[in-house]
C-alpha positions as CSV (number, residue, x, y, z in Angstrom):
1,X,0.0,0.0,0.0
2,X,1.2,3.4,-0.6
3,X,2.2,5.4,2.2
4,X,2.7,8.8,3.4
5,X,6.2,9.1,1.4
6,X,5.0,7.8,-1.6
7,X,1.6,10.0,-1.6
8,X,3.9,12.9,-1.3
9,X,6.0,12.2,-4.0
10,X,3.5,11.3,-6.2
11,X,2.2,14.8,-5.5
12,X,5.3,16.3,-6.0
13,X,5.8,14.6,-9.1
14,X,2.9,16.6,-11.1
15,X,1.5,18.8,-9.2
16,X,2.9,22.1,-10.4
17,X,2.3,20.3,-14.1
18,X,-0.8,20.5,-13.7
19,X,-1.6,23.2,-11.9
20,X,-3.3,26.5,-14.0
21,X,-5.1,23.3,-16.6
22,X,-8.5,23.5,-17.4
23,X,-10.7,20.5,-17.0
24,X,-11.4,19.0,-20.8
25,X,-13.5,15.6,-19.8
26,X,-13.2,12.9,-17.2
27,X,-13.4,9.6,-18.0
28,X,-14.1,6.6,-15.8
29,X,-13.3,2.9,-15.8
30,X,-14.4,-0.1,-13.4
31,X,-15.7,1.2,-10.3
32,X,-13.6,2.2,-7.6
33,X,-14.1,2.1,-3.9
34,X,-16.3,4.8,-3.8
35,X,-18.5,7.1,-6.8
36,X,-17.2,10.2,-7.6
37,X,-20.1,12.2,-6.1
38,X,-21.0,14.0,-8.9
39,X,-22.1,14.0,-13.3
40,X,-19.1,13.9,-15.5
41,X,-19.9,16.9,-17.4
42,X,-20.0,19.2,-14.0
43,X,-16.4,18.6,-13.6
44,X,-15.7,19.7,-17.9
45,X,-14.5,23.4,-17.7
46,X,-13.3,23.7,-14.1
47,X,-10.2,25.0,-13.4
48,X,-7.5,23.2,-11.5
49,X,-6.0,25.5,-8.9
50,X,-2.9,23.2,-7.4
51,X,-2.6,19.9,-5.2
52,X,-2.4,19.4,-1.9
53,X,-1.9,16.2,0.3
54,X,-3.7,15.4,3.4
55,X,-2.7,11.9,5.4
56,X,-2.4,9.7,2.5
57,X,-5.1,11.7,0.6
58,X,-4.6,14.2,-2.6
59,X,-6.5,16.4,-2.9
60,X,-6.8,18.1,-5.8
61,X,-8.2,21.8,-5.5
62,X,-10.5,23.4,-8.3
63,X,-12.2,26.7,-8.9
64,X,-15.2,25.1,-6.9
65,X,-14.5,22.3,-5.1
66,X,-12.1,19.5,-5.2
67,X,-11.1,15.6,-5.9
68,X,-10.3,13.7,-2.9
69,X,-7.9,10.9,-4.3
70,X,-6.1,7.9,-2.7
71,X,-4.3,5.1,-4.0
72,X,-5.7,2.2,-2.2
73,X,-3.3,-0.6,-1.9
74,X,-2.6,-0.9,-5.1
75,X,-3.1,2.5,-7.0
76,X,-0.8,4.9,-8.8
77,X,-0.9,8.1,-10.9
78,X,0.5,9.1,-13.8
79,X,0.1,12.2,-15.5
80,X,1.7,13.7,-19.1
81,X,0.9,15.6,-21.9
82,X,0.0,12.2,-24.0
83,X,-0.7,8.9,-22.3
84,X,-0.9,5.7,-24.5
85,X,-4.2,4.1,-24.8
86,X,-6.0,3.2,-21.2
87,X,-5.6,-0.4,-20.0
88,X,-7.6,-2.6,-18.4
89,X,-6.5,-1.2,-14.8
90,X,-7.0,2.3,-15.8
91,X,-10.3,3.3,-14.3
92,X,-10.1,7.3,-13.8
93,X,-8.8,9.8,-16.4
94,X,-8.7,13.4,-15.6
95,X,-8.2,15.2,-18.8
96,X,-6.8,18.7,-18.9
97,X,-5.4,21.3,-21.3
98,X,-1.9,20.4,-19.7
99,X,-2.4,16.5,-20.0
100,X,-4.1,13.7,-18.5
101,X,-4.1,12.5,-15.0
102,X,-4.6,8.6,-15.1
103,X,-5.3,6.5,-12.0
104,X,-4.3,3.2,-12.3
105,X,-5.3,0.5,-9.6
106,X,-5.3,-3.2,-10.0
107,X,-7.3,-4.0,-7.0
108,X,-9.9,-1.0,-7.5
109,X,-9.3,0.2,-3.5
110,X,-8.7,3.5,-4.3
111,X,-11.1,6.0,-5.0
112,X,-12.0,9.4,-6.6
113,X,-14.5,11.9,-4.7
114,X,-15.8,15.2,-5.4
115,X,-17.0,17.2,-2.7
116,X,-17.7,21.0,-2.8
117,X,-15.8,22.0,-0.3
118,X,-13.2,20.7,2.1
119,X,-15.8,21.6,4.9
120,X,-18.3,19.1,3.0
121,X,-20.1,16.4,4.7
122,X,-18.6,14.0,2.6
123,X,-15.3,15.3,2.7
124,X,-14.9,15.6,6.3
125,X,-16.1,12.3,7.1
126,X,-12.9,11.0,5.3
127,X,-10.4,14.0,6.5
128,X,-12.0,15.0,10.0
129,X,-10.7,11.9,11.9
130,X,-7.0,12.3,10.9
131,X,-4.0,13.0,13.1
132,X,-1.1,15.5,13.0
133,X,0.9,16.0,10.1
134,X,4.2,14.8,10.9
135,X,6.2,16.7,8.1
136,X,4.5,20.1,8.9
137,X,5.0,22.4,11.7
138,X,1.6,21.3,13.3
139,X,3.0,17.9,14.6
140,X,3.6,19.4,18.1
141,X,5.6,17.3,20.4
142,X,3.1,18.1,23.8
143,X,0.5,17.2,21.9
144,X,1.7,13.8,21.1
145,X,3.0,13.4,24.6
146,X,-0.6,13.9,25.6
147,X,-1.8,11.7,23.2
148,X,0.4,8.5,23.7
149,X,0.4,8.9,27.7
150,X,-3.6,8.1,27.0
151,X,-3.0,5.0,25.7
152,X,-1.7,1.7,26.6
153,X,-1.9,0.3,23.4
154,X,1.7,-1.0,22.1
155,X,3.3,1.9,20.4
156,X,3.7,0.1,16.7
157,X,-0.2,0.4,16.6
158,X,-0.1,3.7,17.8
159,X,1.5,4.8,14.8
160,X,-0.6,2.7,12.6
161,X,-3.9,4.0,13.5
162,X,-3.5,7.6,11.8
163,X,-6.2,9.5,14.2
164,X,-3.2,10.5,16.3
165,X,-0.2,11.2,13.8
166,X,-1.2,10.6,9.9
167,X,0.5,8.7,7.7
168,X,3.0,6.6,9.8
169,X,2.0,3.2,7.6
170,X,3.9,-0.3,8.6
171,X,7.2,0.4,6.8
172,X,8.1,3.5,8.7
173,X,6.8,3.1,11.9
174,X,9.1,0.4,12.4
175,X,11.9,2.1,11.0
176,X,10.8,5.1,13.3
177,X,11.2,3.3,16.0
178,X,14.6,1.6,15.7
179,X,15.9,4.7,15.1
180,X,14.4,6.3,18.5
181,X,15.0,2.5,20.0
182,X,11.9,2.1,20.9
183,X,10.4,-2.3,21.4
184,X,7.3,-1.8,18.9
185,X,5.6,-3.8,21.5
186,X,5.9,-1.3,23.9
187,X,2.6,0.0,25.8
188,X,2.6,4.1,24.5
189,X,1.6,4.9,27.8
190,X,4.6,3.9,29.2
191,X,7.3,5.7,27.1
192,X,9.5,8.5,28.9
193,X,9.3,12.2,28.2
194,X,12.6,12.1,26.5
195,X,12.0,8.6,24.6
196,X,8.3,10.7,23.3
197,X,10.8,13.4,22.1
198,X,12.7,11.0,20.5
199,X,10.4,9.3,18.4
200,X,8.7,12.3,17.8
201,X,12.3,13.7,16.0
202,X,12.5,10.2,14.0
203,X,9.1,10.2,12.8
204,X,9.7,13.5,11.0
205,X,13.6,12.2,9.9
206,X,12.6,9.2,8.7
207,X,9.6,10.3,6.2
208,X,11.6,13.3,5.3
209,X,14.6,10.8,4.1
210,X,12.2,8.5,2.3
211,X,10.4,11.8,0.6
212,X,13.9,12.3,-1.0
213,X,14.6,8.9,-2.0
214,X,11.3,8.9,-3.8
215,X,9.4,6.5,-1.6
216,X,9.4,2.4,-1.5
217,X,8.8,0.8,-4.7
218,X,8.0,-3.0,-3.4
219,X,5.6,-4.1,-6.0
220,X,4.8,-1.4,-8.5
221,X,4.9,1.9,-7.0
222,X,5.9,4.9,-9.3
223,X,5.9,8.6,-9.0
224,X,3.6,10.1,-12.0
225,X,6.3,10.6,-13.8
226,X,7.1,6.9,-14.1
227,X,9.9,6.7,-11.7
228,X,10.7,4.3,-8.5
229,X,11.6,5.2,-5.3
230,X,14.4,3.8,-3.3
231,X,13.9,4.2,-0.1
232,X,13.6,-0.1,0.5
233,X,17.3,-0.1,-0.4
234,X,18.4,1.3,3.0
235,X,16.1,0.1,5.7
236,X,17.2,-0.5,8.8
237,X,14.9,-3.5,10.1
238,X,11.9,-3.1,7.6
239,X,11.8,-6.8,5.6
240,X,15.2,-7.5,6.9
241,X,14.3,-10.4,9.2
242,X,17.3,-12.9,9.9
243,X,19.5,-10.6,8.6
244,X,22.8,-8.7,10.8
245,X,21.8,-5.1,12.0
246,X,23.4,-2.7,10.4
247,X,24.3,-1.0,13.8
248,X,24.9,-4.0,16.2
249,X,25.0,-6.8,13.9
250,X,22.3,-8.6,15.5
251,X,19.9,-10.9,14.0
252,X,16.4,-8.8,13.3
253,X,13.8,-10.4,14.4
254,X,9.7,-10.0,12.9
255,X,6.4,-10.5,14.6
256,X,2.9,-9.9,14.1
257,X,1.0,-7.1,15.3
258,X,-2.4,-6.8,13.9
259,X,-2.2,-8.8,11.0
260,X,1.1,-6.5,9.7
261,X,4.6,-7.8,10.1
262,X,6.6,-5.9,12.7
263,X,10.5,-6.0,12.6
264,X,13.3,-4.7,15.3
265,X,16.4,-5.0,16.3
266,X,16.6,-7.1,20.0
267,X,19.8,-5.2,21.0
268,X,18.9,-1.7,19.7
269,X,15.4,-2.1,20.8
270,X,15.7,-3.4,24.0
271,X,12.2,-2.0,25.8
């Protein structure tokens, strides 16, 4: 599944591109996870004013309104000024005076929505729930104190839930919290002041290093602009089970925690 990193990068990768277009059709495949929430032709004319990213959301603003978009587990973009012919996984096309935006999605999780606003019922029922934004100056360090000291969950799912920090999907909470050397199965509740601050500092490192290697590609993943992202090259205990840390030379070891594979160093996370 795409995360955070990759979301950003996809964003990054045609969002000034398209920016300034005007809407010529849209064209839609299979059905996705959810319908668009509005006709075709109300979209045809409407100007696209830039792209933004909430969580692991794009969001696409227009003159009125905007497209909520996200990649589902399997979904990519792609966007140029001529695309070859749509194929049989290609089931939204957003076609604009500066090129078309193509969503591509094997398993059809992902979904396009328009909403009128971002103050929408429909938008804020996906958006309203989501935590801080860990690469932006609104992830406030008390405030995640606060939040973790309420729960005695184990920290891993912490992460993973997104209502309290967004975006912090499987492969970088565990990175995350090798590098602040922090046991994924520790109860949030528990953690120090100084450990919170920690974490808190390698959250933001972490998805800010894997931003610039241009996410994970572990299956299919590309940037609309075609290109694969590196950032699996140089994990630390992500997929690396069995294998010597690269810090202590320990065996890393895996586990499951909530049907998602954990991994950790035993030495460098000790508790």
């Amino acid at each position: 599944m795409p995360e955070l990193p990759e979301v950003e990068v996809t964003r990054l990768s045609f969002a000034s591109h398209i920016t300034g277009a005007k809407i010529i059709a849209v064209r839609i495949g299979k059905a996705l996870r959810w319908p668009l929430g509005c006709t075709l032709d109300q979209l045809a004319g409407r100007g696209v004013a830039g792209v933004r990213r909430r969580g692991k959301y794009l969001l696409i603003d227009l003159d009125h309104g905007l497209l909520l978009v996200h990649l589902g587990m399997s979904g990519s973009l792609s966007f140029a000024p001529h695309l070859p012919a749509a194929g049989k996984h290609d089931h939204f096309e957003l076609v604009t005076t500066l090129g078309t935006l193509r969503l591509n999605d094997p398993r059809r999780f992902g979904a396009v929505v328009y909403a009128d606003s971002e103050s929408a019922e429909l938008a804020h029922k996906l958006l309203g729930k989501l935590g801080m934004e860990p690469l932006s100056e609104n992830f406030d360090v008390d405030r995640f104190r606060a939040g973790l000291k309420r729960r005695k969950t184990a920290i891993k799912q912490v992460l993973l839930a997104g209502d309290l920090v967004v975006g912090v999907g499987n492969i970088y909470a565990s990175e995350a919290l090798f590098l602040a050397g922090i046991r994924p199965t520790l109860s949030a509740a528990r953690l120090s002041q100084a450990r919170i601050a920690k974490l808190h500092t390698a959250i933001r490192e972490v998805l800010a290093r894997a931003v610039a290697k241009g996410g994970s590609t572990l299956r299919n993943f590309s940037s609309a602009n075609g290109e694969a992202g590196h950032f699996q090259t140089e994990t630390m205990v992500y997929a690396r089970q069995g294998q010597a840390c690269r810090v202590c030379a320990t065996p890393i070891k895996s586990l499951r925690q909530g049907q998602r594979s954990t991994f950790y160093c035993p030495h460098c996370q000790k508790a």
